[in-house]
VMD Tcl script that draws the C-alpha trace (Angstrom):
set ca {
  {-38.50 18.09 -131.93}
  {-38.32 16.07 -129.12}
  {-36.37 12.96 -128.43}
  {-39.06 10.54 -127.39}
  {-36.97 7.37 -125.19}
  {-38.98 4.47 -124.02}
  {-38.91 3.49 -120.42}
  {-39.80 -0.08 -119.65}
  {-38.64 -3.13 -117.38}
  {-40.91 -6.18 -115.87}
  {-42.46 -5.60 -112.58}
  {-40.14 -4.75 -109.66}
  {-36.94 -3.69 -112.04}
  {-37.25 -0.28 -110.30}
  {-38.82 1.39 -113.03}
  {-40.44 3.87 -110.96}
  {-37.66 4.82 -109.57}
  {-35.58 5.05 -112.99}
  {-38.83 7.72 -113.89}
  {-38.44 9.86 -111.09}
  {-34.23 9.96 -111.85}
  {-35.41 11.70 -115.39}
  {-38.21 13.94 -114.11}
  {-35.32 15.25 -111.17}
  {-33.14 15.65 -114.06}
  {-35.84 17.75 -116.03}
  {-37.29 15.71 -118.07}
  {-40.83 15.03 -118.81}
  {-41.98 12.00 -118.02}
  {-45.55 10.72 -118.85}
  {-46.60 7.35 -116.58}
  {-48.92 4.91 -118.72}
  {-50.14 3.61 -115.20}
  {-50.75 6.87 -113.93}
  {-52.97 8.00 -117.22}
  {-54.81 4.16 -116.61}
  {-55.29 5.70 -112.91}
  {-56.67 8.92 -114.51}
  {-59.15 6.95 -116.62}
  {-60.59 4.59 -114.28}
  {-61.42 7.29 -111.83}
  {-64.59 8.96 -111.19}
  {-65.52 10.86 -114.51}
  {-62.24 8.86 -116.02}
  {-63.21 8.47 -119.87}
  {-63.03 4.62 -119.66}
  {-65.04 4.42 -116.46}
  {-68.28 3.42 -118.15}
  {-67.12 1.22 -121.20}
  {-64.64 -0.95 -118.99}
  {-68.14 -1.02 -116.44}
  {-69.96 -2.98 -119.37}
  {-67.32 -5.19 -120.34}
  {-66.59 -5.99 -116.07}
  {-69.35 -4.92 -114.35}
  {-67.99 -6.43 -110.94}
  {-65.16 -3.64 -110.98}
  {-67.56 -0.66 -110.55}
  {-67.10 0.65 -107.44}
  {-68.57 4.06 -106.22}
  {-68.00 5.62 -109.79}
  {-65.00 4.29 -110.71}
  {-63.32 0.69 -111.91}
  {-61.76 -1.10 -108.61}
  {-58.40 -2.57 -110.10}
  {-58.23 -5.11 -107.39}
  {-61.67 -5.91 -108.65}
  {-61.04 -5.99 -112.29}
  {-57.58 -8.12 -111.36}
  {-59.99 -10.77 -109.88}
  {-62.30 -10.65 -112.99}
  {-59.26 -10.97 -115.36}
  {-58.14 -13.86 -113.01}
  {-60.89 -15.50 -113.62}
  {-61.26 -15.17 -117.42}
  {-57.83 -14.43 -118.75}
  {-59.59 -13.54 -122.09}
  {-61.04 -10.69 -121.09}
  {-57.67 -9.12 -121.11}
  {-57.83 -8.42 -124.92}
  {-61.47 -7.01 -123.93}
  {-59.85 -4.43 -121.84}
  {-57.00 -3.52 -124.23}
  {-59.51 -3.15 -127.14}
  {-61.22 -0.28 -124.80}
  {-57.96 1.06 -122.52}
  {-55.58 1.49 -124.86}
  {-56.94 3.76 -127.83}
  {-57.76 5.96 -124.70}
  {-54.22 6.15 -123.40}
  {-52.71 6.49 -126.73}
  {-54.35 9.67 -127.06}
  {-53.51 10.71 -123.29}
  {-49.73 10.30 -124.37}
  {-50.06 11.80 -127.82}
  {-51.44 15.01 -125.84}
  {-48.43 14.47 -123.08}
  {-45.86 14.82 -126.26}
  {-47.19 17.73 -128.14}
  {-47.38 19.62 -125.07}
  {-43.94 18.81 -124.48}
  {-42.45 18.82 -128.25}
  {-39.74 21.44 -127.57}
  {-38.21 19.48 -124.95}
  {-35.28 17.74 -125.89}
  {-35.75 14.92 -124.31}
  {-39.55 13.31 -123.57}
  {-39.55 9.93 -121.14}
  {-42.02 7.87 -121.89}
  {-42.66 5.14 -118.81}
  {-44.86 2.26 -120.50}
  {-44.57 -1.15 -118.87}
  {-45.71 -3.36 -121.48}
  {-43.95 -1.17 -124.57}
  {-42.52 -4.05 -126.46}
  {-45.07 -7.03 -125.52}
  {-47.56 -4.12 -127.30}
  {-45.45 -3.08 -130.66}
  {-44.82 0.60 -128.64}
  {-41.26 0.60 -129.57}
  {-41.99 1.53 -132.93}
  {-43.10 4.91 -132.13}
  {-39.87 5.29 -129.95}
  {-36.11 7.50 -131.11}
  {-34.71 4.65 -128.60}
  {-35.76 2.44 -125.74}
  {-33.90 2.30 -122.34}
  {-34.97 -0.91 -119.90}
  {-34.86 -0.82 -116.63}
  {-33.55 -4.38 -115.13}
  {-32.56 -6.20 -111.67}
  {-31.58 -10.39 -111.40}
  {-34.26 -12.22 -110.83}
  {-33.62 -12.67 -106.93}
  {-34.06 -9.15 -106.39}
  {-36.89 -8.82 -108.38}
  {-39.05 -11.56 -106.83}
  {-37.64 -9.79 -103.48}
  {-39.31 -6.35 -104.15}
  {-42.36 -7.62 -105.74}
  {-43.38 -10.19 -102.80}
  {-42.80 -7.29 -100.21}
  {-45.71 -5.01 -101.54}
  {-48.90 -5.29 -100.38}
  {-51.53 -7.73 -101.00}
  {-49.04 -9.67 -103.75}
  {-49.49 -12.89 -103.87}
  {-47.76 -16.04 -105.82}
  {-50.56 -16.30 -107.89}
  {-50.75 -12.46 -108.82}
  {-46.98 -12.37 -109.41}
  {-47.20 -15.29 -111.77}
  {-50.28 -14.01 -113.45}
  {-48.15 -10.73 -114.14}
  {-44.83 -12.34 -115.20}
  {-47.14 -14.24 -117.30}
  {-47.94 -11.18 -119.65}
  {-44.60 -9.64 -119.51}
  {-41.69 -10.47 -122.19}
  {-38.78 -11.80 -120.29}
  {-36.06 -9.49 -118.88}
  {-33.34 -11.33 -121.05}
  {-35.50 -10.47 -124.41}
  {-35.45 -6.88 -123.34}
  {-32.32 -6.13 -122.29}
  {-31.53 -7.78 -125.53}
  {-34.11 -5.37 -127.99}
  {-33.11 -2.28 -125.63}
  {-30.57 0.97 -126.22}
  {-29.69 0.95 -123.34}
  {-29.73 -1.03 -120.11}
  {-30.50 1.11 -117.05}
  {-29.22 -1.80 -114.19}
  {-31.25 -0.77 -110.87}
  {-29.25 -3.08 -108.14}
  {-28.03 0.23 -106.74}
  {-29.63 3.59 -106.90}
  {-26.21 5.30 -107.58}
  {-25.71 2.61 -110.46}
  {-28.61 3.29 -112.07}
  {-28.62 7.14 -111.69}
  {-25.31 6.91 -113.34}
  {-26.75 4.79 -116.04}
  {-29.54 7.86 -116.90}
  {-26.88 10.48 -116.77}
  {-25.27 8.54 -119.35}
  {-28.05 8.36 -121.35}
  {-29.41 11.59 -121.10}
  {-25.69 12.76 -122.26}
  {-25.34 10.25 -124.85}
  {-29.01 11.63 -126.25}
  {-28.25 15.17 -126.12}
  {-24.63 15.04 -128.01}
  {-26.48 13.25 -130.57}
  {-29.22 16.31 -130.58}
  {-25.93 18.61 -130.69}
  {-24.79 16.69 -133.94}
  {-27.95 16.54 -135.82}
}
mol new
graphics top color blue
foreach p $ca { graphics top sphere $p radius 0.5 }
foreach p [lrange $ca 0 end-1] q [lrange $ca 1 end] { graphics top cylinder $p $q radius 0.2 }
display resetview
């Protein structure tokens, strides 16, 4: 049976990069934004409900996320319209993702919003990914396209980093990549004596 640990941190912790230290490590890892990609593309499975709910975010056969971002902007409500149809559809995406992997020892699961939606609860343990607040805004502001507004609208719907860190395992900081490579070594070691003891 497989050790299932939580990944999660606010946007720009350096979550992403935290994921890809696992999967070079050998571990699974199965990306909640990636299956969200999966579905909203042409012949995704939540192409045509999330097209009746926001019908401005069709484009060419699949949902536009810039588009449905500006929709959501608009009517923050709709948010809990889109959950009600995304998430049963990634639930079952990731239940798939872990019984295809269930004699792994350890399974990475990278979900950004796991404790803002109750996720931890399905979790062995929970590892967050997390950067100060300068360095954060930093990264963020430098993609492309962000805005203020966007930012805000995203920190908006995330818990805050000191709430995590606090309800987390174990703290994976991402200032430096050799820090936080260290940090998943550690944990991955940590997880696997305990395996050995069991």
């Amino acid at each position: 049976m497989s050790y299932l640990l939580g990944l999660t941190g606010g946007i720009g912790m350096g979550k992403s990069t935290a994921a890809q230290m696992f999967r070079d490590l050998g571990h699974p890892v199965w990306d909640a934004d990636a299956a969200v990609h999966s579905l909203y593309a042409p012949g995704g499975a939540a192409v045509a409900p999330v097209a009746r709910a926001f019908p401005g975010a069709l484009r060419d056969g699949a949902i536009d996320r810039a588009a449905l971002r500006v929709e959501l902007a608009a009517d923050p409500s709709g948010f809990t319209r889109l959950e009600a149809i995304v998430h049963p559809l990634v639930a079952a995406d990731r239940a798939g993702f872990t019984a295809r992997h269930k004699d792994t020892p350890i399974v990475v699961l990278d979900i950004p919003l796991l404790y803002e939606n109750g996720y931890e609860t399905q979790m062995d343990g929970v590892a967050v990914v997390s950067a100060p607040a300068d360095i954060q805004r930093a990264r963020v502001m430098s993609r492309p396209g962000m805005t203020e507004a966007n930012f805000q609208m995203i920190l908006s719907r995330q818990m805050p980093d000191a709430e995590k860190r606090e309800r987390a395992d174990w703290i994976i900081p991402s200032v430096t990549l050799e820090g936080a490579r260290a940090a998943i070594m550690d944990i991955c070691a940590r997880i696997m004596a305990g395996k050995a003891d069991a």
